[in-house]
Structures are given as C-alpha cells and as structure tokens.
Phi, psi and omega in degrees: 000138186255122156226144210269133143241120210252098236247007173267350188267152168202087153282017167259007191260012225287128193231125185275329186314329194243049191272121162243100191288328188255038151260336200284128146305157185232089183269113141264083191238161200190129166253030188256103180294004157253010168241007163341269172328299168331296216273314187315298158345268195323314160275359158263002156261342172293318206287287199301342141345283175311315194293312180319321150318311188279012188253018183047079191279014154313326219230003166215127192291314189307302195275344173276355161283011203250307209272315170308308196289354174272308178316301180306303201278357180268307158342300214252347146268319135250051179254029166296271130031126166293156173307325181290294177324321168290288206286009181258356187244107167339304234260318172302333173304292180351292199288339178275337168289326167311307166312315154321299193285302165322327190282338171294307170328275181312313192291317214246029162233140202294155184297160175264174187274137176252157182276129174336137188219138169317070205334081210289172202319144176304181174206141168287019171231162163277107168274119202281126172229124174263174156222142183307127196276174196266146158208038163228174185285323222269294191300334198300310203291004180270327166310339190253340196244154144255154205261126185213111222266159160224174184338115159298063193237015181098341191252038177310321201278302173302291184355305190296308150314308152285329169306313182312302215284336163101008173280119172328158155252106189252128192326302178312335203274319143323325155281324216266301191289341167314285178318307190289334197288298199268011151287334160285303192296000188263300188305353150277345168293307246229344161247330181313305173328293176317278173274020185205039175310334189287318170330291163313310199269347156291348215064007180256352195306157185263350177259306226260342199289294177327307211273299204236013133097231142256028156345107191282339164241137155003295206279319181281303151308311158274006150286336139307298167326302203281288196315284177288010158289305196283028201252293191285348166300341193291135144339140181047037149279144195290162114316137183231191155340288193293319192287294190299028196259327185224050185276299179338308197285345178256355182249353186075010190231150177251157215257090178247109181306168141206101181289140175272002179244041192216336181262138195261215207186077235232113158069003175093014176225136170323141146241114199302165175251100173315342183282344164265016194261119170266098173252168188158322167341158151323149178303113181107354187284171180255175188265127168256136169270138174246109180284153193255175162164100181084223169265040160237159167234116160263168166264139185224133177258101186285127193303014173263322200260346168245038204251148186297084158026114169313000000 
C-alpha cells in the first residue's frame, strides 16, 4: 500500500492557546482502494467540523453538542481504518489530533448564557433523568477528565506529570525531576549490564537489549548507556517509555498513559492498557493520568475527584 503525503500540514506544532478548528485542512489522501471510501468520510467530517466552529459555539450550547458528536463519528472512523494505514499516514494522524484538539477546546470553553425561563410548576412526581453512557474512548476521556495542555518544548512529558502531581512547574523543579529520572534509569541500565549480560546479549533485558544492539562487551554497551542518558539528561529532550518507567520515583506519584488507539471501552467507562501504568511513587499514592497524543502528553485531571462532596 502506498501513501501519498502532503508535507505542507505540519500539525505538530499545534498550540490549543492560538487553536483555530475552523482553520484546519483536512489532507486525507490514500491510494489504498479499501479505505477510500472511509478516509472520504473522515475528511468529510474534518470540513464539518470547521464549518461547526465557524458558527461560534461559545453562544450556542446546541452547536458545541454538534461539535462532540461529529468528534465521536470521526473517532469511530478511524477506528475503522487497517492499523497499518492509521500508522503509515501523516495526514490521518492530523485528523485525529484535530479531533483531540476539539474535545480541549470545547472541554476548556465556559458554558453559553442561557435566558432566562419561567421555572415550572412543583409536581408530586419525581422525574427520573438518565444519562447517556459514552461510546467512544475519545467522548468517555472528555467525560471522565478534564484536559490539560502544556508546552511543546520537549519537556511535554514532565510538564504533565507535574501538572497531575500538584507540583509548580519551575525551570528548577524541571531540572531536578529531568535529572533524577535519568539517573535512576542510568543506575538501572549499569546493573543490567553487570549482572544480566547474558540477557542482554539475548536481547531480552528490559532497558538495555533495544539500546546497545549488538555490542560485544560490557565496557562499550556502557558508553552507549552514558551517551544516551547524557542526551536525555539535556533540556527539551522528549521523554518515551523507557524515562517513564521511572519518572513515579522522581516525582512520588504513579503514572497511567492513556493512548486513545491502546484504550478500550468497557459499559461507557476506559478500560486502561496495563503495559502503560508506571509505579514506583510514594507508598499509598493515587494514580494520576497522561493522555499520550501523538509525540505530545497532556494532564489529565479527573472530574470525579475535583467534583465537591454532595
């Protein structure tokens, strides 16, 4: 399968502070004839987005319910999509970051004013009100979190991580936790080597196989090791995987990613993917969540836990 990309959208720099949804192009191109159809869809729910937007939903409650449920049906396209086909394409990565970016918006715009109405009469019965269970990942996490972005500056990860953790974010407090982090991960790398060289040379060790290849000795895998600790020791280097396995030990807190192509969706509530949940925290700590989207990390605060006590 072949895909065409069109190397003029450059959603990555993507700022929710200047986010204008009813600017965004929707390059969805494919020469793969069994998702055609699909991806026509798909960009035909990014342009009704936009139009949805340009009708200003600050001032209409009606158009910011418009703009979720066209978010849920764009969702549920692609999740449609061969797998291959989502992770070979710039331009479907977009729409789903577009899509993201409406549930930040809309989650982080104040309700419109409503006019006033006559209250109506008491009654002896009680009216019974349900509420509608979500039924994509994309509606639950704007339903279970409130979403909260931070700097694209490479330190995205921490950024995040502190934002959960209730810690200021300071240039120090960001050096400090940068540091420790890879420091705890370098002194786990420097035993594997030591003690599980054969592993290592199997390739299974869980830090160090991936990392140094086929490296024949010891002494030379840890000059690999010191060169990318000191790489990721650096300001704005991203964080992945591996620095969050011990990001918990430097910040006290324990860690659950939450990937929107990795989270199921069990009765209308997540069901988290455990190969992301990261302990290590203080004893006793709660698990604070990071939504992954794309090479970005957002905070994700949950609205249950900051709703007041009945």
């Amino acid at each position: 399968m072949s895909v065409t990309v069109d190397t003029s959208a450059n959603f990555e720099d993507f700022d929710i502070d200047s986010f204008d949804p009813a600017s965004f192009d929707a390059p969805v191109k494919t020469s793969a004839p069994e998702s055609a159809e699909l991806q026509r869809k798909i960009e035909a729910e990014v342009i009704e987005l936009q139009k949805l937007w340009g009708q200003d939903p600050t001032q209409c409650g009606r158009v910011q319910g418009d703009i979720l449920r066209g978010c849920t049906r764009l969702e549920d396209l692609l999740q449609k999509l061969p797998i291959e086909t989502r992770d070979s394409s710039v331009e479907l990565r977009e729409a789903h970051n577009y899509m993201a970016a409406c549930l930040i918006a809309l989650d982080d715009m104040p309700a419109p004013v409503q006019k006033p109405t006559t209250p109506p009469a008491p009654t002896t019965m009680t009216t019974m009100t349900t509420t509608r269970k979500p039924t994509t990942v994309a509606e639950a996490i704007s339903n279970e979190f409130h979403v909260t972005d931070v700097e694209k500056d490479g330190n995205c990860c921490i950024r995040a991580a502190l934002e959960v953790a209730g810690i200021p974010v300071t240039p120090a407090v960001l050096h400090q936790v940068r540091g420790d982090t890879v420091a705890l991960m370098k002194s786990e790398m420097y035993k594997e080597i030591d003690e599980q060289w054969d592993i290592v040379c199997s390739g299974k060790a869980l830090l160090v196989s991936s990392l140094v290849g086929d490296i024949s000795t010891p002494a030379k895998a840890k000059e690999t090791v010191d060169a990318y600790c000191e790489n990721m020791a650096r300001n704005g280097t991203w964080f992945g995987h591996q620095e969050l396995m011990f990001l918990p030990r430097a910040t006290g807190v324990n860690f659950q990613v939450v990937d929107p192509a990795k989270t199921g969706l069990k009765d209308g509530k997540l069901v988290h993917d455990k190969e992301h949940m990261y302990f290590g925290g203080a004893k006793g700590s709660a698990l604070g969540y990071l939504l992954h989207n794309g090479n970005h990390y957002l905070a994700l605060n949950s609205k249950a836990a900051a709703a007041p006590a009945a």
